[in-house]
N, C-alpha and C positions, 0 to 999 in steps of 0.2 A: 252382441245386442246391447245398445246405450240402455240403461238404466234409467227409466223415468224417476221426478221428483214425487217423493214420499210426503205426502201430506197427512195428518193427524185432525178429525174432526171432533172434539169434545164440548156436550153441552149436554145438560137432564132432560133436553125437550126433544123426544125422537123426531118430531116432524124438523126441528130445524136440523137436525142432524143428515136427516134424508133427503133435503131439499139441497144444502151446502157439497154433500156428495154429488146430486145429480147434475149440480151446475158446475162444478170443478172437474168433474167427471169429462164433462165436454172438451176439454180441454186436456189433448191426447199425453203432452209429457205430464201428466199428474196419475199417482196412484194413491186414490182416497180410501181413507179405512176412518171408522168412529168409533165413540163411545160416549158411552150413556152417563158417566159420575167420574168421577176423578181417581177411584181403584182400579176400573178399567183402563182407564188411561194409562195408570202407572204400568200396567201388569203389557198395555200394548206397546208402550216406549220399550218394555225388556227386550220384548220376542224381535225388535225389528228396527235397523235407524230409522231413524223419523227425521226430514228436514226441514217442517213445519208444523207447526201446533196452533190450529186456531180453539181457543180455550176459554172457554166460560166464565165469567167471573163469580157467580154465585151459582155451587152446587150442594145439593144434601150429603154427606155423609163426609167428605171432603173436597175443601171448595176449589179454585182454580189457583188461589193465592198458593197455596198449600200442592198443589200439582206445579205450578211454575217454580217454587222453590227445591222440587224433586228436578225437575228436566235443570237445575242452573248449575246442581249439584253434581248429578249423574252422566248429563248428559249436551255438555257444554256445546256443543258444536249446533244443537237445535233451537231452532229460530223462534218464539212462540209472539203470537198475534194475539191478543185478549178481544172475545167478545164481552161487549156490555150494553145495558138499555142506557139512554139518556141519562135517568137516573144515577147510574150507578160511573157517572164520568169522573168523578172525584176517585174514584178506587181506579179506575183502571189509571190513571196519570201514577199512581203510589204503584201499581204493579209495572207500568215503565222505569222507574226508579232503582225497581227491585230487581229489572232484566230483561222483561218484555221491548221485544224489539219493537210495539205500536199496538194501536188500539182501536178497534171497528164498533160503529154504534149500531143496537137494534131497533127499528130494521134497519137491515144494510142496502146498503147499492151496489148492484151486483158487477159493475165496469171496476169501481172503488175499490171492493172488496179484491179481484183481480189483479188490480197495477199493486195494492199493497203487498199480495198476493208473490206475486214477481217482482219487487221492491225485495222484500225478507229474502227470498232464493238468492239472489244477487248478492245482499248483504252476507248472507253463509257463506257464500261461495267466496267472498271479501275475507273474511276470516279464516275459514281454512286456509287461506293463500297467506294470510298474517303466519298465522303456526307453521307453514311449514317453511317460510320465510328462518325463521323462527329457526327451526330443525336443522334447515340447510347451514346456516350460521356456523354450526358447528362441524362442516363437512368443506372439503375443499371443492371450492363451485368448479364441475366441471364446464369444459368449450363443449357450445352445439356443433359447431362445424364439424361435416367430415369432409378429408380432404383426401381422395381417391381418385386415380384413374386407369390402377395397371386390372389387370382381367381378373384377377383371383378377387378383389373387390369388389368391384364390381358385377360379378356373379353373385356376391353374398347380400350386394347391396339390393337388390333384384328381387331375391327370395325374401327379403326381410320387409320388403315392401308389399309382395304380395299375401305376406302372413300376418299383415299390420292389418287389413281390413277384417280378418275373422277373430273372434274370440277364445282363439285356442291359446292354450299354454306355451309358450314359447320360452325353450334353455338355450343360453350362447357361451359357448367354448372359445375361449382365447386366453391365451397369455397374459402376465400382468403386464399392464402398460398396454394393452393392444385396442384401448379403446370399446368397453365390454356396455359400459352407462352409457354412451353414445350411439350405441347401435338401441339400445332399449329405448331411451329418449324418442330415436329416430319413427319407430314401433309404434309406440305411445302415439308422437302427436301426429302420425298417416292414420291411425285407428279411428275410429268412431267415438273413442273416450277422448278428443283430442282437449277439448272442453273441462273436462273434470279433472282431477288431481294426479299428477302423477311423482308419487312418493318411492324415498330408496330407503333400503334398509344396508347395512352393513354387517352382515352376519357374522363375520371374521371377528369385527371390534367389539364384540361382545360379549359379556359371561353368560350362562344360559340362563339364570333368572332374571340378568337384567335383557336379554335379548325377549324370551318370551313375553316379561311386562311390555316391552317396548312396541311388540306386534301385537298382540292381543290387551293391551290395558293392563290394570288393576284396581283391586278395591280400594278404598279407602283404610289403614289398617291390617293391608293382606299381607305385610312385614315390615320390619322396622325400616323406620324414616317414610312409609307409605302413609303421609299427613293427609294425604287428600286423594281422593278418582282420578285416575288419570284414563284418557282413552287411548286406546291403541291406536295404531296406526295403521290398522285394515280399516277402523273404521272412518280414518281421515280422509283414507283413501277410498271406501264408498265409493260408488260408480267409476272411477278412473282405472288405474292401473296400479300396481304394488311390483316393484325392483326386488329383488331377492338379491343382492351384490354378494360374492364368494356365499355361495348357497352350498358348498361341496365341504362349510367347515363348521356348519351345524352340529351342536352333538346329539348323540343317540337319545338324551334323554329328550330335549326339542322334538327331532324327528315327527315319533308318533303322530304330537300335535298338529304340528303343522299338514301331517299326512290327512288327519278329520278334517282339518280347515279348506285343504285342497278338495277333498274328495264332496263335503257337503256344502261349504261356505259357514260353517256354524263356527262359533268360537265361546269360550266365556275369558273373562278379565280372571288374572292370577286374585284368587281369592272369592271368588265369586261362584253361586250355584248356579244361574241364568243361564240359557244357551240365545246370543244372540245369531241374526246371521247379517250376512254383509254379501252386495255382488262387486267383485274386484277381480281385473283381470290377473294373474301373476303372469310374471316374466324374471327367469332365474339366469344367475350368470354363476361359474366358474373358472379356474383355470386347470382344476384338478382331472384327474380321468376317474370319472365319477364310477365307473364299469371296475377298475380294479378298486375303488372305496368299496365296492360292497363284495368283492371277492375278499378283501383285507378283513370284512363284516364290520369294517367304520361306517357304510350307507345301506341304510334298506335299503332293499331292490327293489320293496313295493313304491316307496318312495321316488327313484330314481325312474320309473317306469311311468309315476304320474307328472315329472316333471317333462320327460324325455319324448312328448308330444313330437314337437319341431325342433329341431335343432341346428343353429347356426354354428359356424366353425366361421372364427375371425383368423386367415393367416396372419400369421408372424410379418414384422416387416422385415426380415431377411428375404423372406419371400415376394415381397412386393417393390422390390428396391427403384421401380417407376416412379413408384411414388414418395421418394424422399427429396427429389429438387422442388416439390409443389410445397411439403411440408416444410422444408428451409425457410420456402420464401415467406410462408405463411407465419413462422415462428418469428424470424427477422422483423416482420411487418408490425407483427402484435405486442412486440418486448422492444420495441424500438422506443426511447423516449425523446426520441428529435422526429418531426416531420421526414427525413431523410433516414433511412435505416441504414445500417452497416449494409455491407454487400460480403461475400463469400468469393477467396479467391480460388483458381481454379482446383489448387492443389489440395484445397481444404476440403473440396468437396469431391473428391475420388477419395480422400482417406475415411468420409463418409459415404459412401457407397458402397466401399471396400470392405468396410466394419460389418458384425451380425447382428449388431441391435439386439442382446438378449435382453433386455430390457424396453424394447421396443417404442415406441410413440414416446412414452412419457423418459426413457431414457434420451432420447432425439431430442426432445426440447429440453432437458435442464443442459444437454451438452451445448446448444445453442447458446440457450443464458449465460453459461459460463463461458463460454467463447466470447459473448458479448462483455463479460464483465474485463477478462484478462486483456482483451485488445484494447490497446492503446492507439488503434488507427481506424480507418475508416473502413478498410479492407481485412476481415477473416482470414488467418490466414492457419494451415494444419496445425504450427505451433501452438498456437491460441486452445487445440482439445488435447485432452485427456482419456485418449479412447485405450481400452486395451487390445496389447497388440496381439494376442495370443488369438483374439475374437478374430482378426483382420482376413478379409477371404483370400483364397490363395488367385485366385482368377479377377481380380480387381478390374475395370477397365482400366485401357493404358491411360497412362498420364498424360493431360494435355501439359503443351508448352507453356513455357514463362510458370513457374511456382508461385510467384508473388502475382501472377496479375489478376486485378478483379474483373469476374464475370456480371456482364449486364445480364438482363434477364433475357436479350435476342440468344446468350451466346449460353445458358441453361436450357431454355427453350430448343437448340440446336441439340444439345446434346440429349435431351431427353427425347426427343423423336430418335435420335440415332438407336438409342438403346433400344426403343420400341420397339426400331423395322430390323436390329437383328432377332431379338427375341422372337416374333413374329416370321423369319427367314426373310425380312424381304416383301412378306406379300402388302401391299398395298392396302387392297379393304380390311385385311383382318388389322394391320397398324390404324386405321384409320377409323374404325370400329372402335378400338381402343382405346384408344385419346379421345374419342369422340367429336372429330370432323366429319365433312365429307372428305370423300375420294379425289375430290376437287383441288380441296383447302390444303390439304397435304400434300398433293402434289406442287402445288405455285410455293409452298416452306421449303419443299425438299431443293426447287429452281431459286428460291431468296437465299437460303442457305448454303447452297452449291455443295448439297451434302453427296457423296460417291454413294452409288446404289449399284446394287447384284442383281443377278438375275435370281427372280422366286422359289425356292426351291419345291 
């Protein structure tokens, strides 16, 4: 379930309070809460993110100036709107100055109040996209594309789709290199969160006090060099989705937390007494066999039980060796820096076929790049990698003719059907299934290509 926008109503005068609810209220993605002075306010910013604040400018006991300088401090990512009377237009232009995202006169007009309303959502939604602009910086941007066609992917790709629309937990098991942030990604934006933030964490790269600060916050002062608030990144991530990347190397001390965080959505910042909460979907990845982690007693079970909802399993690309002539082409296309990419000759690419890829995807493209870098011709040739041979399968397909000569993409295309319809024995719909033509399409290839076919077994 998407998470409605969080709105905060503060003002001393109940009736404007209950009036600003009933008419934003109408208005089904909003969930309006108020308060009465500006210690209410504070104590309701704790309990819950707020992603707007429309906020009084003069209150008894503490005014709005004095509440906007708490949320600019505390609670950066929230938007705040100033109410003010005509009078009081000189103070609120000093409260824009000091943070406020804008300013509404009383009375207000209610269409006004609304576009400003949905103006400020937008503008957050702006800024968290800065920050985590911001974050990503320091992460290597993964590709969206997936590039799949043999059958073990395409079953997972299936499943991952249809667990994209509900709101369960979802763990994915794959290999390093196997493409783990791209199936989550993929998750992400088929979801219903596809709109709100979808944030990664990297649990691996991290010590555990800076990993905890870095998912849940900290105070100001919660340890040295903690100069300032920082927020977490469950709360960045608020209504979207939270990546757990290598979530199988968390340590025990982490654990616990993150076990409360899962089970209720509450968390507080390292240093802090507050329990806030946040609604964020997680989605965990590993490569580890998280079942022997907690027989070794490196993973809670109870932990591993609250991740282990759905679980995807990414084969290996030794396993899917369909689909390394797509990934070639794709690799060539996008590291190419001429209009014209290199081409791969024929011999180059049986000793890539031939190979296990333990390293898989992400080993497949830097072998590409370096292939790109060593050749000095137009045409890839086996020389040109550096695979090792011990990896090399014993059942290789046979070699096509000419070693030197480049493959256009009709004469990959040829060969990647071949491998299909032996894989498949033969059978025609399940090949064609596969690649995903019709029964049609694959037959007038099989007559263009003048490929020899057996009988089905």
């Amino acid at each position: 379930m998407v998470r409605n926008h969080s709105i905060l109503v503060v003002d001393d005068e109940p009736s404007v309070c209950f009036l600003l609810k009933e008419e934003l209220s109408e208005q089904k993605k909003f969930d309006v809460f108020t308060a009465n002075d500006g210690v209410a306010a504070m104590n309701a910013l704790q309990q819950r993110p707020i992603d707007v604040v429309l906020l009084d400018v003069k209150m008894p006991r503490v005014s709005g100036m004095e509440v906007l300088k708490f949320i600019n401090e505390h609670h950066p990512t929230t938007i705040v709107i100033m109410l003010s009377n005509y009078a009081d237009v000189k103070t609120a232009i000093e409260a824009t100055k000091l943070g406020a995202y804008d300013f509404v006169g009383k009375p207000y007009n209610r269409d006004e109040l609304l576009a400003t309303v949905n103006r400020a959502i937008q503008h957050r939604r702006l800024t968290i996209d800065v920050e985590l602009m911001k974050y990503e910086l320091s992460r290597k941007s993964g590709e969206k594309e997936i590039i799949a066609q043999s059958p073990a992917m395409k079953a997972m790709l299936s499943t991952a789709r249809k667990v994209a629309a509900s709101d369960s937990i979802v763990h994915i098991h794959g290999a390093s290199g196997s493409g783990k942030e791209l199936i989550a990604n993929l998750i992400h934006n088929e979801s219903l969160r596809h709109d709100r933030p979808f944030v990664v964490v990297n649990c691996a790269s991290l010590p555990d006090t800076l990993l905890e600060s870095e998912l849940f916050g900290h105070e100001k002062g919660a340890f040295t060099n903690a100069h300032q608030m920082k927020q977490g990144l469950v709360e960045v991530a608020n209504g979207g989705s939270l990546f757990l990347d290598e979530v199988g190397d968390i340590s025990p001390v982490v654990q616990p937390k993150l076990l409360r965080f899962l089970e209720t959505g509450e968390f507080r910042r390292v240093g802090g007494n507050t329990s806030m909460q946040v609604d964020v979907r997680i989605i965990s990845a590993t490569n580890k066999d998280l079942h022997a982690e907690v027989k070794a007693g490196r993973f809670r079970e109870d932990l591993l039980y609250r991740l282990n909802v759905v679980t995807l399993r990414i084969p290996p690309l030794k396993d899917r060796k369909e689909d390394i002539p797509l990934l070639v082409e794709y690799f060539l296309k996008r590291k190419a820096k001429t209009k014209a990419p290199k081409r791969l000759s024929a011999d180059a690419l049986q000793a890539l076929l031939a190979y296990d890829w333990p390293g898989n995807i992400r080993e497949l493209e830097h072998a590409i790049e370096g292939s790109m870098l060593l050749s000095h011709e137009e045409t890839i040739t086996s020389k040109d990698f550096a695979l090792a041979q011990s990896n090399v399968g014993q059942n290789a397909p046979q070699r096509i003719n000419t070693e030197t000569s480049a493959m256009t993409m009709e004469e990959v295309e040829r060969m990647h059907i071949e491998l299909m319809l032996k894989r498949f024995k033969y059978s025609r719909s399940k090949t064609a299934a596969a690649l995903g033509i019709t029964q049609k399409t694959l037959y007038l290839k099989i007559k263009r290509y003048n490929i020899p076919i057996q009988d089905a077994e």
